[in-house]
mmCIF file of the C-alpha atoms, coordinates in Angstrom:
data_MODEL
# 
_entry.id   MODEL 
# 
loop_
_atom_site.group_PDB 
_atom_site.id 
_atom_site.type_symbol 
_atom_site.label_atom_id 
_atom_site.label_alt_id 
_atom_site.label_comp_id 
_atom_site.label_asym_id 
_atom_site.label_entity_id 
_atom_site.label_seq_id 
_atom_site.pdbx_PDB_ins_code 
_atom_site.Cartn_x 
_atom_site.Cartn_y 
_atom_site.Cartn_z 
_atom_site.occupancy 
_atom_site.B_iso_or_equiv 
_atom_site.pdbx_formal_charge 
_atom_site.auth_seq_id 
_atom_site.auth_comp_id 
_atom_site.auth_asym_id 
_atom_site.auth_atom_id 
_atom_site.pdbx_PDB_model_num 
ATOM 1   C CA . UNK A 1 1   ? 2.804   13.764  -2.716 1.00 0.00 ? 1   UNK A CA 1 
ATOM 2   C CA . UNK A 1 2   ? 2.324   17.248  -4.118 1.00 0.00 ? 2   UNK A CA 1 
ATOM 3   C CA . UNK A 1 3   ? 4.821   19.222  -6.346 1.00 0.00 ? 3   UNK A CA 1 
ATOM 4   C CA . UNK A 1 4   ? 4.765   21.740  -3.098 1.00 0.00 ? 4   UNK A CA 1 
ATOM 5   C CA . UNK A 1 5   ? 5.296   18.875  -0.878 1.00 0.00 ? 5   UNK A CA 1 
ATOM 6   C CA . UNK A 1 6   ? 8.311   17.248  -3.163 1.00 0.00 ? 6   UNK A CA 1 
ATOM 7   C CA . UNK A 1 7   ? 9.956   20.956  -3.164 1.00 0.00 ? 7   UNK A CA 1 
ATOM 8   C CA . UNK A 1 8   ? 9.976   21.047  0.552  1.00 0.00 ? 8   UNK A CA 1 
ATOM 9   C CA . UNK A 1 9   ? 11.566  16.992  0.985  1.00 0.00 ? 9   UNK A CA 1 
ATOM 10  C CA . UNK A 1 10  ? 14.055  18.208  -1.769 1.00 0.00 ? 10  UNK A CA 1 
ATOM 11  C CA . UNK A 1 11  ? 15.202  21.408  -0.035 1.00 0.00 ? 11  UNK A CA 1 
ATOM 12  C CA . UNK A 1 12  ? 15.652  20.116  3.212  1.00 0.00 ? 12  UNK A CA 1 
ATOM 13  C CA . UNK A 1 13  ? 17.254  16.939  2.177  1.00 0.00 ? 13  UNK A CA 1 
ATOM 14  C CA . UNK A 1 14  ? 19.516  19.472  0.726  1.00 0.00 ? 14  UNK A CA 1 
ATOM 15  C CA . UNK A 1 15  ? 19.822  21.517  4.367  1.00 0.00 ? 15  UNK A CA 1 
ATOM 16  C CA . UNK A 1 16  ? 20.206  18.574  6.319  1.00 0.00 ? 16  UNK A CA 1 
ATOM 17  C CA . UNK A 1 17  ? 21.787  15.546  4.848  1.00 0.00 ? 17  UNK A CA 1 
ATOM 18  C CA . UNK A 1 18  ? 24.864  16.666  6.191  1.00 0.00 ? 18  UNK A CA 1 
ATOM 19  C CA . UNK A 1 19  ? 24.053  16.120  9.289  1.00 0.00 ? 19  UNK A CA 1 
ATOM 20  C CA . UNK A 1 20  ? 22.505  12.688  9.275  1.00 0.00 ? 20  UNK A CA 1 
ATOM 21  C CA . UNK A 1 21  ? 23.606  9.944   9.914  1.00 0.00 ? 21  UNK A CA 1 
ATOM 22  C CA . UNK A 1 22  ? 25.149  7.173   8.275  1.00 0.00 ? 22  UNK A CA 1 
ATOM 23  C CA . UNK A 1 23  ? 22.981  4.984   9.014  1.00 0.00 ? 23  UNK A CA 1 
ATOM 24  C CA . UNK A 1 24  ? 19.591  7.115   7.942  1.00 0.00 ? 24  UNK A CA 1 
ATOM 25  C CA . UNK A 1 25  ? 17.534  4.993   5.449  1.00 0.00 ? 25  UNK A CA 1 
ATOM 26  C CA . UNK A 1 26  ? 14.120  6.686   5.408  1.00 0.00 ? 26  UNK A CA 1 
ATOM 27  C CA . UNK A 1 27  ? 13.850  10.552  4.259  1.00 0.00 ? 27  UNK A CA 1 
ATOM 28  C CA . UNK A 1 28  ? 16.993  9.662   2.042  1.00 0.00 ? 28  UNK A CA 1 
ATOM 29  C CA . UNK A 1 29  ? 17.616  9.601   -1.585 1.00 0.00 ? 29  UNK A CA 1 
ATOM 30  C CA . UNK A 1 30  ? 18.318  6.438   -3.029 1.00 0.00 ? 30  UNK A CA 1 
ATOM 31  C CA . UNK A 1 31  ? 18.451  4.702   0.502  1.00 0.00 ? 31  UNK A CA 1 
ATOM 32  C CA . UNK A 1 32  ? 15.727  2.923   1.626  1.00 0.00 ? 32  UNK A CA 1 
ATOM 33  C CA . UNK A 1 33  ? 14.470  -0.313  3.221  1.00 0.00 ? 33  UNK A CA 1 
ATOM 34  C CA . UNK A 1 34  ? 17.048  -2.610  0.785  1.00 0.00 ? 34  UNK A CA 1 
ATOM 35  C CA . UNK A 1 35  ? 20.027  -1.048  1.940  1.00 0.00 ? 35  UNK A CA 1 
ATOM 36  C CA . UNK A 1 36  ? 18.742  -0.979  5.493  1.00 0.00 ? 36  UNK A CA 1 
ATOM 37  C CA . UNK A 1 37  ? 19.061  -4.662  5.054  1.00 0.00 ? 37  UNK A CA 1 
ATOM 38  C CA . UNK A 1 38  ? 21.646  -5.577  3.104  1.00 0.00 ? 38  UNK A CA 1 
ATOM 39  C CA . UNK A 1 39  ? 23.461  -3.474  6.263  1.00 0.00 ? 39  UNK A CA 1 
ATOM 40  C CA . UNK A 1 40  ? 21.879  -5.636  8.855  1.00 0.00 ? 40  UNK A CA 1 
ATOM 41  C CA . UNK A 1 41  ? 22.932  -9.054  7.126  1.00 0.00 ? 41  UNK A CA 1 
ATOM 42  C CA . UNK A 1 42  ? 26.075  -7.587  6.322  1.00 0.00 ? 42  UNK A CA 1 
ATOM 43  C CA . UNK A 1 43  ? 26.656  -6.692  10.285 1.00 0.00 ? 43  UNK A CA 1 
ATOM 44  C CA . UNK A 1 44  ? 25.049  -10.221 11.504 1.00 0.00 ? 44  UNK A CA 1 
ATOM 45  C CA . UNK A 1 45  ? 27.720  -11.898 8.711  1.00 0.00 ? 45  UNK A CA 1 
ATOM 46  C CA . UNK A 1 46  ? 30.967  -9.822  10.632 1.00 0.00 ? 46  UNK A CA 1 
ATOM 47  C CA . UNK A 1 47  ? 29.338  -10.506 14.022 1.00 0.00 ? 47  UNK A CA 1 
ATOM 48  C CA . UNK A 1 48  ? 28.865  -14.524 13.351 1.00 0.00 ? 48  UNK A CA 1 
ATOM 49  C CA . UNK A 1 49  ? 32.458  -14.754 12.023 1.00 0.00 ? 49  UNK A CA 1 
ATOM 50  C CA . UNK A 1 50  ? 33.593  -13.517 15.062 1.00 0.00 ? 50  UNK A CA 1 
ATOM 51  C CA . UNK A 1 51  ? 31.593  -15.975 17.474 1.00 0.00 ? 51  UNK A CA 1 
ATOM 52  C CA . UNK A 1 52  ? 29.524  -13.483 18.662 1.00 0.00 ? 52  UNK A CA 1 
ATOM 53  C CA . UNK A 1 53  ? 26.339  -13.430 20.117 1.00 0.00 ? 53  UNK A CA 1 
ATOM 54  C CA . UNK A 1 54  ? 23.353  -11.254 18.160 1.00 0.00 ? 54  UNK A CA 1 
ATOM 55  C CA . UNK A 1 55  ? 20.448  -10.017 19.600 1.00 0.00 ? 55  UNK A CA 1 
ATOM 56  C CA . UNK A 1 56  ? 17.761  -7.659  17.550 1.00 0.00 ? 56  UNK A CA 1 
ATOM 57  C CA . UNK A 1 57  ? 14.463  -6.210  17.930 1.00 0.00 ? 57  UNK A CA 1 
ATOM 58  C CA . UNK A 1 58  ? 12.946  -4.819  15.171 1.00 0.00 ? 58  UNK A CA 1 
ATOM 59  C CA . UNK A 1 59  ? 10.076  -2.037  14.970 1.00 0.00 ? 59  UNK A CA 1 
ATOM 60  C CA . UNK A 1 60  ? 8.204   -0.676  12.137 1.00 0.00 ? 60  UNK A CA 1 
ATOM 61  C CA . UNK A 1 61  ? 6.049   2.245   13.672 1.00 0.00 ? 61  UNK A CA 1 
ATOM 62  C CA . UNK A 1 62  ? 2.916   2.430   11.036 1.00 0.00 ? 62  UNK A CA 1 
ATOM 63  C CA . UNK A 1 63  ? 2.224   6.110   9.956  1.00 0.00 ? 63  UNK A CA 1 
ATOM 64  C CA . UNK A 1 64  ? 5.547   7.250   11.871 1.00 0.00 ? 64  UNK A CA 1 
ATOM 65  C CA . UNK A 1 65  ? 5.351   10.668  10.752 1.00 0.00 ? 65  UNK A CA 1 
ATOM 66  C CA . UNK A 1 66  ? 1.504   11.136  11.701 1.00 0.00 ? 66  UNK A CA 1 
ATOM 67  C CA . UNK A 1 67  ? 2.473   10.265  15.292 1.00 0.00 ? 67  UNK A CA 1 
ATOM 68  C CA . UNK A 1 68  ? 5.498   12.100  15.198 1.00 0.00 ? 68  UNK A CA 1 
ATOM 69  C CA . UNK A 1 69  ? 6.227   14.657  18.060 1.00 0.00 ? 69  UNK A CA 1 
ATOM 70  C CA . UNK A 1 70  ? 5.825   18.131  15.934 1.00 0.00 ? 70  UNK A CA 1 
ATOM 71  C CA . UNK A 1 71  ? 7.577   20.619  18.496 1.00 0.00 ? 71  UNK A CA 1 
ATOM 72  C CA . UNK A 1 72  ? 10.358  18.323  18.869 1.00 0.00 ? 72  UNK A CA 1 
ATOM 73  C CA . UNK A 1 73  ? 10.448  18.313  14.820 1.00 0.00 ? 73  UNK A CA 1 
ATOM 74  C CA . UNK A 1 74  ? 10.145  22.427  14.829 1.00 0.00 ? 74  UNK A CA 1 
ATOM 75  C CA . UNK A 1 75  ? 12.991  22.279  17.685 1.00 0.00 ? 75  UNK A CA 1 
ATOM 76  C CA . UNK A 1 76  ? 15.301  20.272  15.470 1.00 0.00 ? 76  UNK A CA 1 
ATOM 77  C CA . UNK A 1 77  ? 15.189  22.623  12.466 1.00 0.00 ? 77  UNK A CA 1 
ATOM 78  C CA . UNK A 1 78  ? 15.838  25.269  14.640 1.00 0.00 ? 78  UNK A CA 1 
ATOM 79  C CA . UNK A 1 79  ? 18.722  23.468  16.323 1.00 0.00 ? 79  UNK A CA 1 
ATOM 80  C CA . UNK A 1 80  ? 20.072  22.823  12.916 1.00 0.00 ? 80  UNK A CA 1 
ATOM 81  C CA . UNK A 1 81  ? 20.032  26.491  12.080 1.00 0.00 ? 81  UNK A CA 1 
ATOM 82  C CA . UNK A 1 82  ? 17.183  25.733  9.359  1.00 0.00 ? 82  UNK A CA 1 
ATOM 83  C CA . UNK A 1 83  ? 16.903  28.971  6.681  1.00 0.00 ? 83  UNK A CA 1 
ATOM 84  C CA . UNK A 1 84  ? 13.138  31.007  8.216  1.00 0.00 ? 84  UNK A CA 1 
ATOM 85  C CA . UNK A 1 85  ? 11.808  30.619  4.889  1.00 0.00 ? 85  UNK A CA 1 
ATOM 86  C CA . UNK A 1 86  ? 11.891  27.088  5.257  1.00 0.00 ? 86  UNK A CA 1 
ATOM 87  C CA . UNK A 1 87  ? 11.222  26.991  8.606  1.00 0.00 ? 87  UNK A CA 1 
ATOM 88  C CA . UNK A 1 88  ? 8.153   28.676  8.088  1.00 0.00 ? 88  UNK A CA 1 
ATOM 89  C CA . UNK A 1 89  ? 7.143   26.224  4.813  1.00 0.00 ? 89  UNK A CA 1 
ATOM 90  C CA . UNK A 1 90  ? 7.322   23.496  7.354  1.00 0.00 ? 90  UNK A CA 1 
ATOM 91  C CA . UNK A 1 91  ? 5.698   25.151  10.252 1.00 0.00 ? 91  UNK A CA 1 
ATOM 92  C CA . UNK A 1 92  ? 2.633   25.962  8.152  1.00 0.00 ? 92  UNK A CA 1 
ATOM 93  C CA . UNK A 1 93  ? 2.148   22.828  6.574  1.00 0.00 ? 93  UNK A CA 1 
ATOM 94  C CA . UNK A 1 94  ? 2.071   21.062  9.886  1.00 0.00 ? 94  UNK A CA 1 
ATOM 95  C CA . UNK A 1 95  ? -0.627  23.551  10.991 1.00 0.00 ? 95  UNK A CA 1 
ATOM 96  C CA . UNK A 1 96  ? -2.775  22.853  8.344  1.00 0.00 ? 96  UNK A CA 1 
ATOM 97  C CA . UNK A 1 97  ? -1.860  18.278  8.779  1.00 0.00 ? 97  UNK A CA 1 
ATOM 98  C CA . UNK A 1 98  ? -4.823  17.367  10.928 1.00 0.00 ? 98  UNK A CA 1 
ATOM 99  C CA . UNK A 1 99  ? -4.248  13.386  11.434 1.00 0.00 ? 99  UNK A CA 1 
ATOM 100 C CA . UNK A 1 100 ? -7.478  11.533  12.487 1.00 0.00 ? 100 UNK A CA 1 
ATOM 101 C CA . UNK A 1 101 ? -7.437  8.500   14.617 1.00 0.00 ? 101 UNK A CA 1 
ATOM 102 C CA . UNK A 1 102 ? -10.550 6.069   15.443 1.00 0.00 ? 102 UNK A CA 1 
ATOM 103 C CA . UNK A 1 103 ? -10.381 3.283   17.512 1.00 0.00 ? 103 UNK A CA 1 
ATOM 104 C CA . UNK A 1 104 ? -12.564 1.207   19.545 1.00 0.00 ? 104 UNK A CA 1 
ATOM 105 C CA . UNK A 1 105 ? -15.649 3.402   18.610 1.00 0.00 ? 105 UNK A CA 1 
ATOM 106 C CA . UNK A 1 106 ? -13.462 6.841   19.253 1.00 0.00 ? 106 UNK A CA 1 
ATOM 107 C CA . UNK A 1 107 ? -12.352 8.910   17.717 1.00 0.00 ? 107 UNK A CA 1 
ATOM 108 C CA . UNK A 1 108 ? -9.183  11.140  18.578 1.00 0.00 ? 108 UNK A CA 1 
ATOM 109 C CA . UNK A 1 109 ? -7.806  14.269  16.770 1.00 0.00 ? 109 UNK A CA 1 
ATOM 110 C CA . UNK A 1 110 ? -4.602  15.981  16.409 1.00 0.00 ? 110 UNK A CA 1 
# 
């Protein structure tokens, strides 16, 4: 990660982490996939005591960001009344993020 890139995480970690929820793990200072599960055991310990019955599914999307949906991403900072200037940090470094994708002898960009 570049000192650029480490500015931007930093100042909107700052704009938005009171907004987030509880539960957020990635993105997050000092939160990450350890407390994620200590969380989950510790919820799976309350629910057994109780009798009840547990259920989970579990997902880990590979390179979640690269497939992330960037106009819904733009959308949210705007929803979350996101200062321009930062807006605009974000907005050009996704312009310039070209993610390439080959499969099966293809190759796909975005």
């Amino acid at each position: 990660m570049t000192l650029m890139e480490r500015m931007q995480v930093g100042r909107l970690q700052w704009h938005l982490m009171p907004r987030l929820q509880a539960t957020q793990y990635g993105f997050m200072p000092q939160r990450g996939a350890e407390n994620a599960f200590y969380d989950l055991m510790t919820y799976i310990y309350e629910e057994l005591i109780l009798k009840k019955i547990i259920l989970m599914v579990s997902l880990d999307i590979e390179g979640a960001f690269d497939n992330a949906w960037w106009l819904a991403l733009k959308a949210q900072l705007l929803a979350y009344n996101c200062p321009v200037n930062l807006y605009g940090m974000v907005r050009g470094y996704l312009r310039d993020f070209e993610v390439i994708v080959r499969y099966a002898g293809r190759e796909s960009r975005k």
